[in-house]
Every structure is written in C-alpha cells, then in structure tokens.
C-alpha atoms as a printed R data frame, in Angstrom:
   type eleno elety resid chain resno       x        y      z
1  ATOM     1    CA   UNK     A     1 -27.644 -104.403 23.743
2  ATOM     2    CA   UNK     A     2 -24.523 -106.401 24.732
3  ATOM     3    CA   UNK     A     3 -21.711 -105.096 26.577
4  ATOM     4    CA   UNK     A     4 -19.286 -105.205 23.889
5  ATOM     5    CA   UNK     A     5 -22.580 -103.080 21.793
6  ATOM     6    CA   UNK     A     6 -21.847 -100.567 24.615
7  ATOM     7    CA   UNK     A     7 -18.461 -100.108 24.840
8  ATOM     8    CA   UNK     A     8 -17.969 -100.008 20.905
9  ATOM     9    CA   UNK     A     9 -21.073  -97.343 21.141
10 ATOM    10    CA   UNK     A    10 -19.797  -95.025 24.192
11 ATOM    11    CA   UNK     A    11 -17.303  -92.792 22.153
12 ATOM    12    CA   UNK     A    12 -20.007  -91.904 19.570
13 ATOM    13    CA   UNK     A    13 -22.023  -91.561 22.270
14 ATOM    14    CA   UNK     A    14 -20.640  -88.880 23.738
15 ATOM    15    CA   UNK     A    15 -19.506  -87.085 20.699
16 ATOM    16    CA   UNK     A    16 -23.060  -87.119 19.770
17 ATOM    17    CA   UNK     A    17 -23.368  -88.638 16.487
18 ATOM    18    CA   UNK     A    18 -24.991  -92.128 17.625
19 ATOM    19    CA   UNK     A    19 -28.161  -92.712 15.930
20 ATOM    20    CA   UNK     A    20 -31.264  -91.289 18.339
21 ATOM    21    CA   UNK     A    21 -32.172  -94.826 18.530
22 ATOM    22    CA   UNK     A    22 -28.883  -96.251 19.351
23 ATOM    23    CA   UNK     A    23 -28.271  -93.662 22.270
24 ATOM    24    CA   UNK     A    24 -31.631  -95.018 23.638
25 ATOM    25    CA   UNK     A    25 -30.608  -98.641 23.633
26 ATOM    26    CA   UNK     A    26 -27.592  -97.532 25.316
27 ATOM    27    CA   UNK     A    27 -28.753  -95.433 27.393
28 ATOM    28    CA   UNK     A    28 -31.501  -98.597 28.741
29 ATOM    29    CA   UNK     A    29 -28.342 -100.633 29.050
30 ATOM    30    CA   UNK     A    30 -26.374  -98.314 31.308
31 ATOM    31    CA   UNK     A    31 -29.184  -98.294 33.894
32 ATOM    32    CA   UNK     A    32 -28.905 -101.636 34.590
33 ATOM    33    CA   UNK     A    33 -25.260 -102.363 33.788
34 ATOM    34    CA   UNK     A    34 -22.732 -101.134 36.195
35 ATOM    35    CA   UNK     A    35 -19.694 -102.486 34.721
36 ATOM    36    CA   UNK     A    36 -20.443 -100.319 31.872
37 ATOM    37    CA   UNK     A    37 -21.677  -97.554 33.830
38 ATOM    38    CA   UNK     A    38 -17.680  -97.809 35.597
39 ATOM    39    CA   UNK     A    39 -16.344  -97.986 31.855
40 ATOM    40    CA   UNK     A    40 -18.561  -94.564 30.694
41 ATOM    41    CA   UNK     A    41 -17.291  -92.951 33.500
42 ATOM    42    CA   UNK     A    42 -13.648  -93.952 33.198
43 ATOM    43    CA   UNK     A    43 -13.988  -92.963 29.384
44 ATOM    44    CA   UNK     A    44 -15.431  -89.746 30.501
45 ATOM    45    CA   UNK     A    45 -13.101  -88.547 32.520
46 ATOM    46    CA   UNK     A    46  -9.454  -90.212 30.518
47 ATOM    47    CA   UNK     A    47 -11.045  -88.185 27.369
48 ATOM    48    CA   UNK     A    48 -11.453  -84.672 30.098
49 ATOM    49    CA   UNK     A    49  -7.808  -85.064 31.002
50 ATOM    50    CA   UNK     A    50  -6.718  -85.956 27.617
51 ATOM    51    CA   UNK     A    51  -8.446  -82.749 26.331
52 ATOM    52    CA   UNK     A    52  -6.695  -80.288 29.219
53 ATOM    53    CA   UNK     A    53  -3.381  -81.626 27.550
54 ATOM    54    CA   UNK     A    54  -4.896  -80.806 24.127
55 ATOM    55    CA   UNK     A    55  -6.512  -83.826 21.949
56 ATOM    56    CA   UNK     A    56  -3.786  -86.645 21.223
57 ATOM    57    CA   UNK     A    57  -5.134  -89.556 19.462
58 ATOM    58    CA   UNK     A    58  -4.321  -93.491 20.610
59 ATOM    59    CA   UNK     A    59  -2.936  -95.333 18.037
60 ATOM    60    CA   UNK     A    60  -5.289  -98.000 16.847
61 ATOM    61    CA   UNK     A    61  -3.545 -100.656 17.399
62 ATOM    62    CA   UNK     A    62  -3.574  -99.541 21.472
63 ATOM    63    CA   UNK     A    63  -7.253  -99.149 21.538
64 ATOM    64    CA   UNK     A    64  -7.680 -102.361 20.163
65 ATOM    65    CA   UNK     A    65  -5.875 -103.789 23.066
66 ATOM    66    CA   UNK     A    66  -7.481 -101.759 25.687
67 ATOM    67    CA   UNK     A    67 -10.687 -102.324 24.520
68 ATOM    68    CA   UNK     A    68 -10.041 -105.963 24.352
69 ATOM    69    CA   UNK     A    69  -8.574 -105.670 28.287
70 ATOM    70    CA   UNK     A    70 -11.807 -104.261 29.267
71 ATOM    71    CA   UNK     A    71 -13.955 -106.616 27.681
72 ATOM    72    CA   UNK     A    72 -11.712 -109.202 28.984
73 ATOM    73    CA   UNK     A    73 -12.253 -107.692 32.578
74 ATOM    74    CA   UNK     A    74 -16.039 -107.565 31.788
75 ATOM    75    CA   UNK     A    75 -15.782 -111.717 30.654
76 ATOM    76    CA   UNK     A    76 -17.652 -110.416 27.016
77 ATOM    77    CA   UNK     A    77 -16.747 -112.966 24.208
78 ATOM    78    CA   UNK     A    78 -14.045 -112.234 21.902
79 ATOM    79    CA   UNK     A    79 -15.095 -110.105 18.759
C-alpha cells in the first residue's frame, strides 16, 4: 500500500466500511509509516472537532485540494 492508498483509505477507515482486507493493508502500512500515522491522527481529531460543532461537510472541490497539499507535503506522485 502506497501513501496516496492510505490517505484515500483513512476516512472509510474509520467509518468502518473498508473491506476487512483493506483495513489490514492499512493498518501494516501505518506501523511503519509515520507521515501517515501524523495524517490519521490529524484526520482523527479535525473530524472530533468537526463533530462537537455538529457534522458540516467540505465541499469537494476543498478536499481535493487538501488532499492534494498533503500528498504534496508527503512528495506522493500526482493522481
């Protein structure tokens, strides 16, 4: 699994409706990846305060761009 696999896998992930053997590659990858170890947790904790507000969803066009920031930071090839 590539970095760019785990950050397009981390919000299914966590909502628990990855397939059993996607959530294990992931799961292998985030033991040895700390960049997106920092990203899970980030995710993690942006989607807790997001939910104290109540849920708002980001426009699409938005998480493109963020996701393509972080990749960016993480020097992943472009999709």
């Amino acid at each position: 699994m590539t970095c760019r696999d785990a950050i397009d896998a981390i919000a299914d992930f966590l909502d628990q409706t990855l397939p059993r053997d996607a959530g294990e590659d992931l799961e292998r990858h985030l033991r040895d990846c700390a960049p997106c170890q920092a990203y899970l947790n980030t995710y993690r904790k942006t989607r807790a305060l997001v939910g104290q507000d109540g849920r708002v969803d980001m426009p699409e066009e938005l998480r493109a761009r963020l996701r393509q920031f972080l990749l960016d930071q993480l020097g992943a090839p472009p999709a």
